[in-house]
Kinemage of the C-alpha trace (Angstrom):
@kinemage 1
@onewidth
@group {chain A} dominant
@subgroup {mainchain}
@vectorlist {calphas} color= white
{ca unk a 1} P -17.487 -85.265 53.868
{ca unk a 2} L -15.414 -82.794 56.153
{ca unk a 3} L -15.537 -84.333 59.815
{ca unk a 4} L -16.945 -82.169 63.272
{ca unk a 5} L -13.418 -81.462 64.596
{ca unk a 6} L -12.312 -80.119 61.007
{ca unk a 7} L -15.463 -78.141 60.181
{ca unk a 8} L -14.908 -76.633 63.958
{ca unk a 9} L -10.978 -76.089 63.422
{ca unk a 10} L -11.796 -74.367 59.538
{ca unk a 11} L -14.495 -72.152 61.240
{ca unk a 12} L -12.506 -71.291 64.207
{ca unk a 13} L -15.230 -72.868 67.081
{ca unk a 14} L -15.548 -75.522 69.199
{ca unk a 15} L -16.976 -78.623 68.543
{ca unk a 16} L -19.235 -78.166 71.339
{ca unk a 17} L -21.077 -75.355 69.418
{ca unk a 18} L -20.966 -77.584 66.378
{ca unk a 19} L -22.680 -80.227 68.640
{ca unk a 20} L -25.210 -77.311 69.896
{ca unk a 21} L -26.152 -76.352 66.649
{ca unk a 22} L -26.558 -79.698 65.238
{ca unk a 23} L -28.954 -80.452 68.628
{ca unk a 24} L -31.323 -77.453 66.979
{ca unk a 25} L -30.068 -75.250 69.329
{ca unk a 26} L -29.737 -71.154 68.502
{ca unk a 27} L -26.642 -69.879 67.667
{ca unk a 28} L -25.680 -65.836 66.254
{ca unk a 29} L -24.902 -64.726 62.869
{ca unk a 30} L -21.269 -64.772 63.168
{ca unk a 31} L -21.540 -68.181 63.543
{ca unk a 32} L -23.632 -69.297 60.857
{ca unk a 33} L -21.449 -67.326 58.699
{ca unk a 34} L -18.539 -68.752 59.541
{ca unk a 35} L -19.720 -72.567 59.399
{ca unk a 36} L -20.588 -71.168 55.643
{ca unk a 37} L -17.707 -70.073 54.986
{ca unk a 38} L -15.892 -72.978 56.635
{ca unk a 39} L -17.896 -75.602 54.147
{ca unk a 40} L -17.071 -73.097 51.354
{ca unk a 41} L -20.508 -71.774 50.794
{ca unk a 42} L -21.222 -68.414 50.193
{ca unk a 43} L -23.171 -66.239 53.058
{ca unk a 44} L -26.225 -66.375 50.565
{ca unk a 45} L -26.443 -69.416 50.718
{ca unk a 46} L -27.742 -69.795 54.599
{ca unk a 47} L -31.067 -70.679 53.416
{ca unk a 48} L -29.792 -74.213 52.301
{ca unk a 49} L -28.034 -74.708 55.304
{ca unk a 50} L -30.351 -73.227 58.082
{ca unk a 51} L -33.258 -73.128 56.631
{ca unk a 52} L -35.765 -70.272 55.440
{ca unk a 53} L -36.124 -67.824 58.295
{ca unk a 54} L -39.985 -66.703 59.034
{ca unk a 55} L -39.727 -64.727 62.206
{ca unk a 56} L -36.930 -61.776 61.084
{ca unk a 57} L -34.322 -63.739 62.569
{ca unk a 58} L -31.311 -62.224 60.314
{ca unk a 59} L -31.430 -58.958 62.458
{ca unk a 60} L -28.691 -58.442 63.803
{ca unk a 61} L -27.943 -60.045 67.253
{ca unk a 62} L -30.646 -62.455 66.402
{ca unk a 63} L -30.267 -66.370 66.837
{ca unk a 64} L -30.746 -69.085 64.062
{ca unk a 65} L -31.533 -72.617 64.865
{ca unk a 66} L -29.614 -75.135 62.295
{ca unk a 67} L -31.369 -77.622 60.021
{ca unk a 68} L -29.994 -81.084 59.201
{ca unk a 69} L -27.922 -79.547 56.476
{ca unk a 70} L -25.379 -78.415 58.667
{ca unk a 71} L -25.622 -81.964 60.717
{ca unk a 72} L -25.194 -83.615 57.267
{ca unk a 73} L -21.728 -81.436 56.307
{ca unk a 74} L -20.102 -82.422 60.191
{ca unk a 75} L -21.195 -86.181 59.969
{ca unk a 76} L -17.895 -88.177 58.900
């Protein structure tokens, strides 16, 4: 289990937007792909961590909410 302040140092963000997403709330594509990366996933993997998008969210400049995956890798 990989701590908040190490999955925020490995993707290069705060822990105050690991917090945010955690919370539910939106964050950009850069950022999901760099918690995946960060937890060693692979981009196509997003759907296990964030959850299925329905509304077209993976447009660019579009915001993702996180589901309790990500909460679950940043728990320690």
């Amino acid at each position: 289990m990989m701590s908040k302040a190490e999955l925020a140092r490995k993707a290069g963000l705060s822990t105050l937007t690991i917090d945010r997403i955690e919370a539910g709330r939106p964050c950009r594509l850069d950022t999901k792909r760099k918690i995946l990366l960060a937890l060693g996933l692979k981009v196509s993997d997003k759907d296990q961590v964030f959850g299925t998008s329905t509304s077209g969210a993976d447009a660019p400049g579009e915001s993702l909410q996180a589901e309790p995956a990500v909460r679950e890798a940043s728990n320690a």
